[in-house]
N, C-alpha and C positions, 0 to 999 in steps of 0.2 A: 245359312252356314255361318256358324259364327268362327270367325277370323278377326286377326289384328286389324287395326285400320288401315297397317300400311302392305299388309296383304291386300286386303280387299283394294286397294287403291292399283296392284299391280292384277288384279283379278277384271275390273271395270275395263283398264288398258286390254289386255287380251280378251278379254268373250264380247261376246252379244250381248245388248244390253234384254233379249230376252228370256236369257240363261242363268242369268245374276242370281235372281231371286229362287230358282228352282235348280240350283247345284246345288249339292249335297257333300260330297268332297272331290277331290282335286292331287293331282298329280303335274310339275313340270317335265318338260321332253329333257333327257338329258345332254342331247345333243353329241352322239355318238359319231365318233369320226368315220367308221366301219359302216354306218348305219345311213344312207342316202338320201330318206323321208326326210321333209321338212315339216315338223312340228312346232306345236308352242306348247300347250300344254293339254291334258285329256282329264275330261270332269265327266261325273256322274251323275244322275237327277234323280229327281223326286221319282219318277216314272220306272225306274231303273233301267234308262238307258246311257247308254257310255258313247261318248260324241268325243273326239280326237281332233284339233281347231288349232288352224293355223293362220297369221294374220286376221282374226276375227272371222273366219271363214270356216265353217265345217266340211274336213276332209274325208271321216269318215265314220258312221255311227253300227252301234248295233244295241237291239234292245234284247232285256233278258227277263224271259218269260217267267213268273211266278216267284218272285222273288220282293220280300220286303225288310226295310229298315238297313240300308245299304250304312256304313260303317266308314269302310275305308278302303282305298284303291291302290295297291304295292305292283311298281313297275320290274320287271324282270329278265335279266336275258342271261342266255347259253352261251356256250363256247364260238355258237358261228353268227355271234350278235344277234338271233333272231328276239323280237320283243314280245312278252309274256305277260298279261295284266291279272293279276291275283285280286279280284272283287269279293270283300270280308261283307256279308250279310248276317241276319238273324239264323242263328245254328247253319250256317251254309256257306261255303266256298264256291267261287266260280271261275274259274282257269279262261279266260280267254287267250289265245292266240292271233295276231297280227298277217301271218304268215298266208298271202295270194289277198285273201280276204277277212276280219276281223271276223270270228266263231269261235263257239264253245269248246274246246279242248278236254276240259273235264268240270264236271260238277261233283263236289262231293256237300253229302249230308249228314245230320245230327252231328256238327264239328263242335265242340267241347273249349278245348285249345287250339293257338294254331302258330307259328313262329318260326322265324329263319336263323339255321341253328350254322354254325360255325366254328367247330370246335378248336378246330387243328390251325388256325389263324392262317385260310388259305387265299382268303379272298374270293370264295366261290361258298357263299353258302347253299343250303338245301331247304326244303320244307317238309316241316314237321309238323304234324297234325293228331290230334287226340280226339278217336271219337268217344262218343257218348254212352254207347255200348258195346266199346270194346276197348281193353286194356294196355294192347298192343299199336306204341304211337305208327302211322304211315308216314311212309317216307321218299320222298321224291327226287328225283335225280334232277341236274339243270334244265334237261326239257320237261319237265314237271308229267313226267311218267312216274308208276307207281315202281319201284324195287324193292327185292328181296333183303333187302338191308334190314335188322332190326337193331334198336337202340338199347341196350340191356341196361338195365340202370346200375349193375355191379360192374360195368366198363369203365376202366381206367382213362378213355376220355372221352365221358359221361357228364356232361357241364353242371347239371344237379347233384351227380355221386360225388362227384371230385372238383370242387370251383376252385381248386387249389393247383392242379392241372391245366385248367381252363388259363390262369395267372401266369402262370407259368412259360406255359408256350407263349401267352401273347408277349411277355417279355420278352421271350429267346427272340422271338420275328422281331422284334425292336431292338434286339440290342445287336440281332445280324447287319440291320441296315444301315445303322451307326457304324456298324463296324466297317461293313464297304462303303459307307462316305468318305469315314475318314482316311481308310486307306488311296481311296481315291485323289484327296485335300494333299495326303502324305505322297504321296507318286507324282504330283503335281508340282508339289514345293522340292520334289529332291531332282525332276526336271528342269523347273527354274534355276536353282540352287547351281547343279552341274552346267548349264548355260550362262550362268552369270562367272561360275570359277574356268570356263574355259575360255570364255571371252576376256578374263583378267589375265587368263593364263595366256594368250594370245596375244595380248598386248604386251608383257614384260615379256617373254619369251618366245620369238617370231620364230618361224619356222627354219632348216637348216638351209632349206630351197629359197630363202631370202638372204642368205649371208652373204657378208664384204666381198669375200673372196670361197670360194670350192676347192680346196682342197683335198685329198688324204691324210689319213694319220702319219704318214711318213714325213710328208710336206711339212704338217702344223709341227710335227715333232724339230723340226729340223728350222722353222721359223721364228720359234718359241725358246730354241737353244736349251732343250733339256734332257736329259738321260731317265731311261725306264729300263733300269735294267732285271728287275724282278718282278712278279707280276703273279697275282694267287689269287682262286675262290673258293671257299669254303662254307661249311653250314656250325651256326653256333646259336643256341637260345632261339631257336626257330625262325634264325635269321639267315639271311646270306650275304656272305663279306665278300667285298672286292675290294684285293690291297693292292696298290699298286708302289711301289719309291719311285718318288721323283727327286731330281739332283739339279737344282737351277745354274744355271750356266751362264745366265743374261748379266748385264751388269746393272741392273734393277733387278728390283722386286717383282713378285708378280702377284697382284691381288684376285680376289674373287677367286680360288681354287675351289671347284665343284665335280664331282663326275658325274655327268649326264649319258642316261644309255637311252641309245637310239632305236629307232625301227624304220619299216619299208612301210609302212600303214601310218603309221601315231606321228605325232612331233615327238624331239627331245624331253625327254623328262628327268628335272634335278633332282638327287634321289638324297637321302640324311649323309652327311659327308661328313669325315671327324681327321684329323689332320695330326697325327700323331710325331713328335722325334727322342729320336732312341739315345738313352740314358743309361751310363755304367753302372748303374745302382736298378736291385732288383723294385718294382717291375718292369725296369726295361725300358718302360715305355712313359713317356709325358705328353698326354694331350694338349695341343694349340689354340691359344683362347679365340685367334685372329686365322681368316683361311688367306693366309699370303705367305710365299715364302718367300726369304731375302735370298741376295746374291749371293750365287755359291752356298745354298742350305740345303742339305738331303731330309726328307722327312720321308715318311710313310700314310700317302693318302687312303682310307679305309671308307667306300660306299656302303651302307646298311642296306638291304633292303627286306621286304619284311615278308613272311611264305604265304600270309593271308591272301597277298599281292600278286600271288599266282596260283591261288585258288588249292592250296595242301597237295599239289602234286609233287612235294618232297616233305618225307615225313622223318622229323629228327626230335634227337633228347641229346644233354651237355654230358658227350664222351669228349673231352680235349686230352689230347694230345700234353706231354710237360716236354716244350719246348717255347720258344719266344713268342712265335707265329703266333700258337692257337692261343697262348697268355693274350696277344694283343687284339684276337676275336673275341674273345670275353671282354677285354677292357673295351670295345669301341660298342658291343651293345647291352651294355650296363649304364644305370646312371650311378654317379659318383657321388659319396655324401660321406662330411669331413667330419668323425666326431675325437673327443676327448672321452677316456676312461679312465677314471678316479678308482683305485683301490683304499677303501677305507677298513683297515687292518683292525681286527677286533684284538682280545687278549688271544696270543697264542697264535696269530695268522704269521705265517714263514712270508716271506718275498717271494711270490711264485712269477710263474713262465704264463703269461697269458694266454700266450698262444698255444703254450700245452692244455692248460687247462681251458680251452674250447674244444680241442681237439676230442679231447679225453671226456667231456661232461656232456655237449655241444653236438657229438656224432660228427664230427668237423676232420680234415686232414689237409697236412703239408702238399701243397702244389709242387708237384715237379719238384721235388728236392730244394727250393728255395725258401729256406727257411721263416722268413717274413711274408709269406705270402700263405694261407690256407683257404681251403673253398669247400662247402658242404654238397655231397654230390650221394649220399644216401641212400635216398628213394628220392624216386620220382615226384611223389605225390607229400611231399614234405613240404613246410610253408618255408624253409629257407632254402631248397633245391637251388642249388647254381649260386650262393653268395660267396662272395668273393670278398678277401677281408686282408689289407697291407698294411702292414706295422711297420711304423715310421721307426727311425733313431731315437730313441728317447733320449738318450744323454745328451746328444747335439739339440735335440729342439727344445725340449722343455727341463732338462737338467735336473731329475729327480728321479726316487725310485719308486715311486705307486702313481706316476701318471702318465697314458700311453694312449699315442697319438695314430690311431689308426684312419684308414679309408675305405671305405665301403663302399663294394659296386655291386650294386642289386638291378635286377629286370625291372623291378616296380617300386614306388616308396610303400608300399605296403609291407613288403619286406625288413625295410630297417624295422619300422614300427613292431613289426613280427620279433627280428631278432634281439630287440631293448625289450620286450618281456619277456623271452625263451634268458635272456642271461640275469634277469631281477627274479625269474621264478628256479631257474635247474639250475645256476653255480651257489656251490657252497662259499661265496663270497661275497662281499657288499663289495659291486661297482655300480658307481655311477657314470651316466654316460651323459657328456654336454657336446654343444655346440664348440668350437676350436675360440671361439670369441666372449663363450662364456668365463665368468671369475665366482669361485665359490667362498664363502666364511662362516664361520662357525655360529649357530647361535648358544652353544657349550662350550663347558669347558674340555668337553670330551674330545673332542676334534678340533683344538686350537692349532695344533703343529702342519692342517692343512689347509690354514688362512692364504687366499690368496693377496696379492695387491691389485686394488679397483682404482686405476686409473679413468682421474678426471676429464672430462670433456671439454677442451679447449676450442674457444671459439674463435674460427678462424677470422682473419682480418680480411674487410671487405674493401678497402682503400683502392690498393693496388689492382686489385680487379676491375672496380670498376673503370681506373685510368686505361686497362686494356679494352675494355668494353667500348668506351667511349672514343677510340684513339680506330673501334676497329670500323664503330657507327661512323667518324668520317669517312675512314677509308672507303667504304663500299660507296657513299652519299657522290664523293668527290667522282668516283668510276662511273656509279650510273647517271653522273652528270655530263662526263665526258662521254659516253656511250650515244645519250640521247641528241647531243650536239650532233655526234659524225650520221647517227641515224638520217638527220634533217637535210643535210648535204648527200645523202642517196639516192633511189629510186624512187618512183610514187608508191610503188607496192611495198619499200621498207617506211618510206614516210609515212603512210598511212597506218601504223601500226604503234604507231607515237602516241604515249597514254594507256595502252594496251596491255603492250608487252616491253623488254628491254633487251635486244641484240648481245647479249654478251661478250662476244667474238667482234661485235662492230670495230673497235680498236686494234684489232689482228692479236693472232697468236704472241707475241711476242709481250704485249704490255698485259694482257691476260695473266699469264707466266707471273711478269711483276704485280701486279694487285694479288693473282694467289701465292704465294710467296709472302705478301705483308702481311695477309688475312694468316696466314700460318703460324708468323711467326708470330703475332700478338699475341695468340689462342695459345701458343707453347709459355709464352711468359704468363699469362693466365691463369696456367695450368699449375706451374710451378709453386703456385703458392697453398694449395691443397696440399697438405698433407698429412692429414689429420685421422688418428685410426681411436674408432668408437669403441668402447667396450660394454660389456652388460655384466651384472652382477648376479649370483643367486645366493644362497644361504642352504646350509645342509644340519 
């Protein structure tokens, strides 16, 4: 048998050294887990017997009467693992089965072709056979019985008719199992993922069954010194508001204002909170850049939260109401974006109404009768559905008549971007729309009269700063020097943390107070000296 060297090297290890020379071909056991027999490997000889040899030991042989120029030995098994040896001879096939005792299963002659066909990429193939005088291939099932099955060669999957079929599915089966890998990779990482954000989440935000003190809302309301005296939920932009007013009553501030809603199952969860206080001037409303409220300030705290977040079992579109309320459900889930509009007046352009003519060009209408305020509520399925659009004072802010300071509260930034080309493509007017920080000029003489002034960039001085910087580096130096001192006069278990860490509080509440207090006020003289506003240029 001619074989590689380093076959034959693993062929010497397993057989007899009387079988070397007189095997012919060769098969390894597969080592089936289903499958109990202890094989190595099953070679065939010169003689045409088939011997099955384990640790060099022949377990089990059988020879096949009339038979020459043996080819090659294809091992094979069924659904109930039984093993099946398909011996390719001169024009002849020979089926041995395994099964009590190794015998002939079937013999077929005058074999032409012969091959294990798999079209459907199932992992089971079948045998197929072509005899010599006759047209029609046979065709075997897993236990290599003959069936009624024939192979039409105008069959669409037909691996000769159609090898483009054949491509085909073996891709689809490949590109299935890629796809449950990575599903499985993605199911994996969004359970790590959710284990690492609840494990952070658990740290910053402990449980209510861990808190200082257990109270009621009554209690906390009444420890806290603050009024609630109105209290609203509503649905807007497929959101759900919770406003509450709060009226601080303490003679402090109170920082960190969040509404957290709770359960009997979950922990706390901080939901998007926007902090709004109410304004004589329409909208009404002015967002808080800071969630704290001072001494004696009413505002109106507003919780977002979103429908996705409870699975669309409330189904809404923007019917508001024209009253304050539903204006300040729109403002809190909108985002807000500040532009400038440039009317650039051609021959024969009047002074017009802006906000008319969005109205009127735009598909746009006045909100609740305030006349600075309009919102596009159309159709549903419109790209500017629910924009919200408030026109500043022109005369007080920017002191002229073709430039208007509007604000924009959209669901999405995709929206502005929407409505900066609904108003460059559908008004019969040239505006431009900037940033409130942009300055424009002319590179004409056409538009000279709407030169703005580009203020320079002044750079601010670094001096005095640094003397607060440095005045604040002693300060902390000189603290955690005294800190470390009173730590060494403690316990073993604060002593032993020397180098480590620094006791903050080691000097008591009282000198604490005074180091933050100095750190405050340096950082406020620091502060002072910024104040410097940038501007950017463009050209029209």
């Amino acid at each position: 048998m001619d074989v590689p060297e380093n076959v034959r090297k693993d062929l010497i290890k397993l057989l007899p050294e009387s079988l070397i020379n007189s095997t012919i071909c060769c098969c390894f056991y597969d080592n089936h887990p289903r499958d109990p027999r202890c094989l190595d490997i099953t070679v065939c000889t010169d003689m045409g017997e088939v011997l099955e040899i384990y640790q060099r030991e022949v377990v089990s042989s059988f020879l096949i009467q009339n038979i020459k120029k043996i080819v090659e030995i294809i091992p094979v098994r069924n659904e109930r693992c039984e093993l099946f040896y398909i011996v390719a001879a001169d024009n002849q096939l020979i089926i041995l089965t395994t099964k009590d005792q190794m015998h002939i299963h079937r013999r077929i002659t005058n074999v032409d072709t012969y091959e294990m066909v798999d079209e459907q990429c199932t992992g089971k193939p079948y045998l197929k056979v072509i005899c010599m005088d006759d047209g029609v291939p046979l065709i075997f099932d897993d236990n290599l019985n003959l069936t009624e099955k024939i192979m039409q060669s105008k069959s669409m999957n037909a691996s000769k008719a159609n090898p483009v079929m054949t491509m085909l599915a073996r891709k689809l089966t490949e590109a299935r199992f890629s796809v449950k890998t990575n599903e499985n990779a993605l199911n994996e990482f969004i359970k790590l993922k959710q284990t690492a954000a609840h494990a952070l989440y658990e740290k910053e935000r402990p449980n209510m069954q861990d808190a200082m003190f257990k109270v009621d809302i009554v209690q906390i309301k009444k420890a806290l010194k603050i009024k609630t005296p109105n209290s609203s939920v509503r649905v807007c932009n497929k959101k759900i508001i919770l406003t509450t007013d709060i009226e601080n009553d303490n003679n402090v501030s109170i920082d960190n204002v969040h509404i957290l809603l709770h359960g009997k199952s979950k922990d706390s969860v901080t939901y998007t909170t926007k902090i709004f206080k109410e304004i004589p001037e329409s909208p009404y409303w002015q967002e808080k850049n800071s969630h704290s409220l001072r001494s004696n300030e009413k505002c109106s705290v507003v919780a977002v939260v979103d429908l996705k977040e409870l699975k669309y079992t409330i189904t809404s579109k923007l019917e508001v109401e024209e009253n304050k309320e539903k204006l300040l459900a729109v403002l809190a889930t909108s985002e807000k974006t500040d532009l400038c509009l440039r009317h650039l007046k051609q021959k024969g352009d009047p002074h017009i109404n802006l906000s008319q003519v969005f109205c009127d060009q735009l598909q746009m209408e006045v909100f609740g009768g305030i006349e600075n305020v309009i919102i596009h509520r159309k159709s549903p399925f419109h790209m500017l559905y629910g924009l919200v659009i408030v026109f500043n004072k022109t005369e007080e802010l920017l002191g002229n008549n073709h430039t208007y300071s509007i604000r924009l509260y959209s669901r999405s930034h995709a929206q502005v971007l929407a409505f900066m080309h609904y108003m460059y493509d559908g008004l019969s007017y040239r505006i431009i729309a900037t940033l409130p920080d942009c300055r424009i000029s002319s590179r004409s003489e056409e538009y000279l009269d709407y030169n703005e002034t580009i203020e320079e960039d002044v750079v601010p001085d670094y001096t005095k700063c640094a003397n607060s910087v440095l005045n604040q580096t002693k300060t902390i130096l000189n603290y955690f020097d005294n800190c470390m001192m009173k730590m060494n006069e403690s316990t073993s278990d604060v002593h032993n943390k020397i180098g480590q860490e620094i006791h903050l509080m080691a000097l008591g509440l009282p000198e604490y107070l005074k180091f933050r207090n100095k750190i405050l006020t340096e950082s406020l003289n620091e502060a002072q000296y910024f104040g410097v506003q940038n501007s950017q240029s463009m050209s029209v």
